[in-house]
Backbone as JSON Lines, residues from 0, in Angstrom:
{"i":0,"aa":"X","n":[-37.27,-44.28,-20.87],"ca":[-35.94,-43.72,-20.93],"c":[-35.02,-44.69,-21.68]}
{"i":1,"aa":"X","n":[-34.39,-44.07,-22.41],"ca":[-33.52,-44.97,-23.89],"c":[-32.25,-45.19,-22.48]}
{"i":2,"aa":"X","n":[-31.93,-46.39,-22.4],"ca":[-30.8,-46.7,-21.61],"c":[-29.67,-47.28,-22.54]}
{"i":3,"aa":"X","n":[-28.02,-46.9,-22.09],"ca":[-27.32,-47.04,-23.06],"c":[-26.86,-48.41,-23.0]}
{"i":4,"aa":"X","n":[-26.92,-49.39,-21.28],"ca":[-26.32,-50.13,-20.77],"c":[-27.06,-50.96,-20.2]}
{"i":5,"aa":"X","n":[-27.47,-52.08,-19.53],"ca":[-27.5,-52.54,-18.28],"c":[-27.12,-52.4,-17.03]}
{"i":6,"aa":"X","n":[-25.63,-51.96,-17.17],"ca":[-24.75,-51.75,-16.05],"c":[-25.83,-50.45,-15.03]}
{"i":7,"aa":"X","n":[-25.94,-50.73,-13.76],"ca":[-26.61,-49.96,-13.29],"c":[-25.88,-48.3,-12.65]}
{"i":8,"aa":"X","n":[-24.55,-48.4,-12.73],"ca":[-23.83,-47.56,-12.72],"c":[-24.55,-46.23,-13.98]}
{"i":9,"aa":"X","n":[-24.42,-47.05,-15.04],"ca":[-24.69,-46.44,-16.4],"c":[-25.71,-45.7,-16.18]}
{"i":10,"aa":"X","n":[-27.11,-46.64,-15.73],"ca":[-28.34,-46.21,-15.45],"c":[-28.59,-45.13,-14.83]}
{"i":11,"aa":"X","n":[-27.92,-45.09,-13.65],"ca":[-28.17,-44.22,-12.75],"c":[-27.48,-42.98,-13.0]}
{"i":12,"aa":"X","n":[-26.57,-43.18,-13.56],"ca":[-26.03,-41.97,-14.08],"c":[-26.58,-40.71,-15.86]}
{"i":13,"aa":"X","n":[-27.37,-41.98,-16.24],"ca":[-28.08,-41.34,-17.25],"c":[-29.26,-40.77,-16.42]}
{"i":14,"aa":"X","n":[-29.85,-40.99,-15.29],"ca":[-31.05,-40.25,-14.88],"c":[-30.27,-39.25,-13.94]}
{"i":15,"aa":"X","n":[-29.22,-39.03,-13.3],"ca":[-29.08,-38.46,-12.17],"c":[-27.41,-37.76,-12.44]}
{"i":16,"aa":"X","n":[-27.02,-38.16,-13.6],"ca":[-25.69,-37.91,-13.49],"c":[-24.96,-36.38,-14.25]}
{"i":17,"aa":"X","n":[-26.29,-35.96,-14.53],"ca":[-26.09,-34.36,-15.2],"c":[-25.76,-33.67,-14.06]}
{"i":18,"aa":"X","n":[-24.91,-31.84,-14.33],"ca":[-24.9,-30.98,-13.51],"c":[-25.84,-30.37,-12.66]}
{"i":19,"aa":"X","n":[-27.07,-30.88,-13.08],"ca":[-28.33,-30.21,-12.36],"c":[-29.16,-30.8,-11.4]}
{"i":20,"aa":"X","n":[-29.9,-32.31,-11.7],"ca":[-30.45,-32.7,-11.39],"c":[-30.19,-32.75,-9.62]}
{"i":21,"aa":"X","n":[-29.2,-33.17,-9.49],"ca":[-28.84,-33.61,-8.02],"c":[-28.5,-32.43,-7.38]}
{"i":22,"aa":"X","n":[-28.72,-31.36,-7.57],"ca":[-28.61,-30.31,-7.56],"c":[-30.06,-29.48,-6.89]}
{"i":23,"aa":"X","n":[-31.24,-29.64,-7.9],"ca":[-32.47,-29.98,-7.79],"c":[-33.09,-30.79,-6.65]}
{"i":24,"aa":"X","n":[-32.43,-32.06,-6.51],"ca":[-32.84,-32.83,-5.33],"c":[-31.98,-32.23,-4.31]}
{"i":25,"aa":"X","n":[-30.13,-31.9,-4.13],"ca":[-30.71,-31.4,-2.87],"c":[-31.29,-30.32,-2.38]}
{"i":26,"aa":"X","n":[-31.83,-29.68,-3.13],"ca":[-32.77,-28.37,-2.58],"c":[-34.26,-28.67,-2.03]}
{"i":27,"aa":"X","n":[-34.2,-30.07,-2.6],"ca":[-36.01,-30.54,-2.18],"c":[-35.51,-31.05,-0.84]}
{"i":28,"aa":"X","n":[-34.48,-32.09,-1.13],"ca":[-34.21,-32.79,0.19],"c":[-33.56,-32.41,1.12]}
{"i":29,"aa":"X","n":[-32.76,-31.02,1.5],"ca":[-32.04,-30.86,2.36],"c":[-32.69,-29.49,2.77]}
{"i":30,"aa":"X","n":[-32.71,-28.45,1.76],"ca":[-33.19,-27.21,1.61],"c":[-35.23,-26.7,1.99]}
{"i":31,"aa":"X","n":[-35.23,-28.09,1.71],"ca":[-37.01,-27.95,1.55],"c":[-37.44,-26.84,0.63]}
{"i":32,"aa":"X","n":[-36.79,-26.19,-0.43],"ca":[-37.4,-26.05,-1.51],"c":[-38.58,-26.97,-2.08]}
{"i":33,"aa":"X","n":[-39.55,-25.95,-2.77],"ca":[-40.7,-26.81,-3.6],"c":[-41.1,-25.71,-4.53]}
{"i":34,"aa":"X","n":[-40.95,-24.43,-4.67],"ca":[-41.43,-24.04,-5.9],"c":[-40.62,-23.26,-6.84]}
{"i":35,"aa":"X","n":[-40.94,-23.09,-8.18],"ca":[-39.96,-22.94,-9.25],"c":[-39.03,-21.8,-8.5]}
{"i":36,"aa":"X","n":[-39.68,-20.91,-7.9],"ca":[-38.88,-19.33,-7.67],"c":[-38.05,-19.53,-6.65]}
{"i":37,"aa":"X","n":[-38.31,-20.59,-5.67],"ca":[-37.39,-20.87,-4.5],"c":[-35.9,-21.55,-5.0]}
{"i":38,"aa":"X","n":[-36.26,-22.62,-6.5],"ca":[-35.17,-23.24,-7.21],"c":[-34.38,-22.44,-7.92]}
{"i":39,"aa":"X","n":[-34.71,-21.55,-8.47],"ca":[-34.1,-20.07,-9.22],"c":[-32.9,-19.15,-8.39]}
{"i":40,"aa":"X","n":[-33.65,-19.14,-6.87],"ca":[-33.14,-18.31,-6.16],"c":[-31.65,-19.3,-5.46]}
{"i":41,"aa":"X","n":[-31.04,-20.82,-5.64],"ca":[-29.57,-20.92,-5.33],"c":[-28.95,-20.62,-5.88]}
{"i":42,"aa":"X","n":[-27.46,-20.44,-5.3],"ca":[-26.37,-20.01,-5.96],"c":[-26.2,-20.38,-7.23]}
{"i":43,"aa":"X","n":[-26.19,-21.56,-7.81],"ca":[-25.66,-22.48,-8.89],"c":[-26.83,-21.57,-9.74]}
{"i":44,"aa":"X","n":[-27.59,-20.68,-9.79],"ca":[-27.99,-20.14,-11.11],"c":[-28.51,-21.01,-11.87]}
{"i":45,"aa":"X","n":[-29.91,-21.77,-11.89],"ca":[-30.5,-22.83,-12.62],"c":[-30.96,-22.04,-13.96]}
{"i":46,"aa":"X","n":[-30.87,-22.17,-14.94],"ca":[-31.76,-21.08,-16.05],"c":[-32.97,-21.86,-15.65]}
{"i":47,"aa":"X","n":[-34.13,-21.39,-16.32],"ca":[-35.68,-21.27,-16.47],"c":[-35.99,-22.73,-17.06]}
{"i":48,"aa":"X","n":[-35.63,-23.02,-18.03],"ca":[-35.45,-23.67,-19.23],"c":[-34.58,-25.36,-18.78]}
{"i":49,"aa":"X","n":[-33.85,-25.4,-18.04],"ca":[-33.35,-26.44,-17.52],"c":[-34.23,-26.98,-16.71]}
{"i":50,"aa":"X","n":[-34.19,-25.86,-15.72],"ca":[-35.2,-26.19,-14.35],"c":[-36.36,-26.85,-14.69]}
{"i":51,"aa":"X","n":[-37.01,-26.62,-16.0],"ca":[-38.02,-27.29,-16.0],"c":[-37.48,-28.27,-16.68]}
{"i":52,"aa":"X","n":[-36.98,-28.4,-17.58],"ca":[-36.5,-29.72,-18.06],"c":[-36.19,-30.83,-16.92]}
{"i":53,"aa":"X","n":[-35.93,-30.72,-15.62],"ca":[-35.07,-31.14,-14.66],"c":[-36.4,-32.02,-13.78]}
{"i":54,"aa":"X","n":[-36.89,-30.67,-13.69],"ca":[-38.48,-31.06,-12.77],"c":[-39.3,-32.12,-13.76]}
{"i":55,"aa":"X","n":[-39.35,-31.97,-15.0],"ca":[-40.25,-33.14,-15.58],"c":[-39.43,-34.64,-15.41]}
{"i":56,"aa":"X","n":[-38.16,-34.14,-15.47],"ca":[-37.38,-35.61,-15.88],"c":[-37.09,-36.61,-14.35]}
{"i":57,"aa":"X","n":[-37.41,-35.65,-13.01],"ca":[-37.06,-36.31,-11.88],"c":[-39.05,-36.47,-11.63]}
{"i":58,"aa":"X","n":[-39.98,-35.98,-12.16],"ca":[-41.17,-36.67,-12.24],"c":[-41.84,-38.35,-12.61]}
{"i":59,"aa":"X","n":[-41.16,-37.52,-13.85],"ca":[-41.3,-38.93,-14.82],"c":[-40.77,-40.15,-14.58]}
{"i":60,"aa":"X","n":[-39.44,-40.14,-13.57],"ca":[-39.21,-41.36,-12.89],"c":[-38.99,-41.34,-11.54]}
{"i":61,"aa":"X","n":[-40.06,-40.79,-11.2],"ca":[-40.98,-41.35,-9.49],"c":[-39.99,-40.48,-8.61]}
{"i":62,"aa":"X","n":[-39.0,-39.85,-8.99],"ca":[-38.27,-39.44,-7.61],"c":[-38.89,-38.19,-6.93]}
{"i":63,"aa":"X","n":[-39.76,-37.25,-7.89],"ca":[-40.3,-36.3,-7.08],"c":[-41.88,-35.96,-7.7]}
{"i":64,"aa":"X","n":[-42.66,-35.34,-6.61],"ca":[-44.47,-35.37,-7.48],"c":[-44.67,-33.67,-7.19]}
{"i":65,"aa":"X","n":[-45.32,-33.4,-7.91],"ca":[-46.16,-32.2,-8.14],"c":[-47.39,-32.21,-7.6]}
{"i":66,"aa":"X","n":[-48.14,-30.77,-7.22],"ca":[-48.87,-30.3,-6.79],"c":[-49.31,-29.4,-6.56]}
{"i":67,"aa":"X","n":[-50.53,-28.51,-7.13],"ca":[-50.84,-27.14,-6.92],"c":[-50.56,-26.49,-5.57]}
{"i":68,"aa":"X","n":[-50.06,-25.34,-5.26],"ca":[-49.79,-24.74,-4.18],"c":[-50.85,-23.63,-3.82]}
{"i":69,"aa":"X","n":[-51.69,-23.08,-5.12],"ca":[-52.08,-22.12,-5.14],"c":[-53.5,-22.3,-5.52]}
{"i":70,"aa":"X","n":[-54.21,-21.29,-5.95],"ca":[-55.71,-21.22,-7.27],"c":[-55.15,-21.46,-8.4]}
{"i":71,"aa":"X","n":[-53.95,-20.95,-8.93],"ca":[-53.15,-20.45,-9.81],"c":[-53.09,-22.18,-10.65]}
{"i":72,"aa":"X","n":[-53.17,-22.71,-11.42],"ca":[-53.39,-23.69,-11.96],"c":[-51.86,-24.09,-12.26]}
{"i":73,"aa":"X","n":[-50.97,-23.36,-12.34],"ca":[-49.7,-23.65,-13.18],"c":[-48.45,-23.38,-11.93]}
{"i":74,"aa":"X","n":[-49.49,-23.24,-10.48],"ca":[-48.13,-22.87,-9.62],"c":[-47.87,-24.1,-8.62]}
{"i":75,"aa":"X","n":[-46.89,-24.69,-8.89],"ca":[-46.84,-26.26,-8.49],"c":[-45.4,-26.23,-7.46]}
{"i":76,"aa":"X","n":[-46.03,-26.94,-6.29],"ca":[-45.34,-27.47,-5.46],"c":[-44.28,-28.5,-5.52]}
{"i":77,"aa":"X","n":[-43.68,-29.02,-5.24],"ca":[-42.45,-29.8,-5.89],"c":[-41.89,-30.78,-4.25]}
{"i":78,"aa":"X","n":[-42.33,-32.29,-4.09],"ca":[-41.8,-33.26,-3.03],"c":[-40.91,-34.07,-3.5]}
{"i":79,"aa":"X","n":[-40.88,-34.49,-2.68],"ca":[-39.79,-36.0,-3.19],"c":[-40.85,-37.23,-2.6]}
{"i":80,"aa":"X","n":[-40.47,-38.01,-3.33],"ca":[-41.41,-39.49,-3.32],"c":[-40.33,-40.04,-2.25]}
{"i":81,"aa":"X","n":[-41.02,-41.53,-1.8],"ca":[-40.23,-42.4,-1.06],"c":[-39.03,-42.64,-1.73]}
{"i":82,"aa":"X","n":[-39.07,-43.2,-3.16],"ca":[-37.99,-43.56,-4.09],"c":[-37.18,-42.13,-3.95]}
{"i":83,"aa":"X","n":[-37.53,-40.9,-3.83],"ca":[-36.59,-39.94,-4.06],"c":[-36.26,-39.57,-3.0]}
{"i":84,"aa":"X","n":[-36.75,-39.73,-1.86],"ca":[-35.83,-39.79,-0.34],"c":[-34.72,-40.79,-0.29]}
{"i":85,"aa":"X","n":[-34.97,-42.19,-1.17],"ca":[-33.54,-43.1,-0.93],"c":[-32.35,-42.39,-1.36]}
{"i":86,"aa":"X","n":[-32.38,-41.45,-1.95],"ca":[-30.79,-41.11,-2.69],"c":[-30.33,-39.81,-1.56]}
{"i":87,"aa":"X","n":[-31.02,-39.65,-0.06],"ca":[-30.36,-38.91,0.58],"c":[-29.29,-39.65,1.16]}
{"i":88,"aa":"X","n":[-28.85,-40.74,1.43],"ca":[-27.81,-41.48,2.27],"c":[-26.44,-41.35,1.02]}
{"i":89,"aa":"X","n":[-27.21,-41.89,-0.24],"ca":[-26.05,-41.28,-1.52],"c":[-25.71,-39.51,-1.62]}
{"i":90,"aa":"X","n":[-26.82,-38.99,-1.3],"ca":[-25.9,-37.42,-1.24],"c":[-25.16,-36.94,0.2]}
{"i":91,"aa":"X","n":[-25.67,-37.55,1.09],"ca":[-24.93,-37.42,2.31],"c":[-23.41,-37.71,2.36]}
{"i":92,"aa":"X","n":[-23.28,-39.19,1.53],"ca":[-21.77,-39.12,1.08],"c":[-21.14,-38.66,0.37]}
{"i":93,"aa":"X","n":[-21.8,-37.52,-0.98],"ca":[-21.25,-37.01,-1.72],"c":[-20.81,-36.19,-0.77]}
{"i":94,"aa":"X","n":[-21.37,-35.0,0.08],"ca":[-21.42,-33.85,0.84],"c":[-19.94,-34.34,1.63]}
{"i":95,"aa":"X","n":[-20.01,-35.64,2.48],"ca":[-19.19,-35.8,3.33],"c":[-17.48,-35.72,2.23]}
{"i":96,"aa":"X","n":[-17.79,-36.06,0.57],"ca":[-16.6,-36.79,0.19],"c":[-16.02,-35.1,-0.23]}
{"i":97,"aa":"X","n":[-17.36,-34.59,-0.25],"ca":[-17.0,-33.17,-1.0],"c":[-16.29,-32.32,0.13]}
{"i":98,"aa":"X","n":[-16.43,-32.85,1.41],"ca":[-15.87,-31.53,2.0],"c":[-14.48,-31.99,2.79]}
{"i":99,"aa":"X","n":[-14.31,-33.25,2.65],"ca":[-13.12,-33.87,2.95],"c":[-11.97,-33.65,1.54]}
{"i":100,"aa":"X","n":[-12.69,-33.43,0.86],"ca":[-11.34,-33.64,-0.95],"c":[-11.61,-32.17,-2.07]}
{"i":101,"aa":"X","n":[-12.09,-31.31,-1.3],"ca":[-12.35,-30.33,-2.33],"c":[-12.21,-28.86,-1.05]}
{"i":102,"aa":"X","n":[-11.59,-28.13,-1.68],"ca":[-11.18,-27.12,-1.53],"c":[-12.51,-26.02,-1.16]}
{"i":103,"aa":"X","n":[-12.54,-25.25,-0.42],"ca":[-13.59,-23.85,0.03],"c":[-15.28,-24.77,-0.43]}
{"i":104,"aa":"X","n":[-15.74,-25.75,0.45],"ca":[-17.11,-26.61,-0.08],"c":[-17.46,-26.18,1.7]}
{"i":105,"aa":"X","n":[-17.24,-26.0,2.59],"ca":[-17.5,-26.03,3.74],"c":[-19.07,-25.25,4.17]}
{"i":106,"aa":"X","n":[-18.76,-23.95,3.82],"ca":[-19.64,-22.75,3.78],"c":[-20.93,-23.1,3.28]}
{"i":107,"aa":"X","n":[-20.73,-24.2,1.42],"ca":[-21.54,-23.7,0.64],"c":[-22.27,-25.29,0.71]}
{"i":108,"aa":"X","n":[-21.68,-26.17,1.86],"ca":[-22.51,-27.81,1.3],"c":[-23.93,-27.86,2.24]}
{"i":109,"aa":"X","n":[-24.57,-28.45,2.31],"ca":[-25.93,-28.49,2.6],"c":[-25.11,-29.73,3.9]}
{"i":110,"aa":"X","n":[-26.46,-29.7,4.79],"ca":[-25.91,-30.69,5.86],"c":[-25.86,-31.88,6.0]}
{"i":111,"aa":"X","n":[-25.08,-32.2,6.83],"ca":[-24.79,-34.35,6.61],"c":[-25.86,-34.94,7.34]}
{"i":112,"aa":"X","n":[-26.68,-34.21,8.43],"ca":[-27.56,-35.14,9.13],"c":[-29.08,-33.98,9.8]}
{"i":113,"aa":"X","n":[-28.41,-32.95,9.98],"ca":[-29.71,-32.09,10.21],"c":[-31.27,-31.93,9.76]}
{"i":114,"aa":"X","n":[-31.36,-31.84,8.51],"ca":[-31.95,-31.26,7.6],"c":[-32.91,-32.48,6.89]}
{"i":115,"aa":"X","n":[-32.43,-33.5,6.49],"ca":[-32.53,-34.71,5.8],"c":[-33.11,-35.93,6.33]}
{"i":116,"aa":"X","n":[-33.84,-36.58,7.05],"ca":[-33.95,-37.86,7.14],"c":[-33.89,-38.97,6.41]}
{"i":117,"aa":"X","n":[-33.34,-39.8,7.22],"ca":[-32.67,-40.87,6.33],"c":[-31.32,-41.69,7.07]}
């Protein structure tokens, strides 16, 4: 991955700091989503075409692994690695910052401690 910075702010935000990705994770991590049609089916409307862009790019650096679900050679299961369980304590505070400073998030945020370990 071409990094623009050192600064680890930078870093982390070039792997994680798009509209989607974290988006993606919390459906693995909160939602227990794992396959493409379950990721299709949230609100936020993932196109086809992202989603997979999304799933290779949170592969490729360890935060989540693949795995056949089926016979079906191409129908793949979708976890989170150890490394991709650490960023639930970072979305737990997004959730908490989101529903303290943003307007109608109540209904639609995933949970602060239920769902998630960590």
């Amino acid at each position: 991955m071409l990094r623009r910075s050192d600064c680890p702010i930078s870093c982390t935000l070039d792997l994680i700091g798009d509209k989607w990705t974290l988006v993606v994770l919390r459906d693995i991590l909160f939602f227990q989503k794992s396959r493409f049609d379950e990721f299709l089916d949230s609100p936020e409307k993932i196109s086809t075409n992202i989603l997979t862009d999304r799933l290779h790019k949170l592969e490729g650096a360890g935060l989540i692994v693949k795995a056949p679900y089926s016979n079906h050679r191409l129908r793949m299961a979708y976890t989170a690695t150890e490394k991709g369980r650490t960023l639930i304590p970072i979305l737990k505070q997004i959730v908490e910052w989101g529903l303290a400073n943003l307007e109608d998030t109540k209904a639609k945020s995933p949970p602060t401690s239920e769902n998630a370990n960590g």
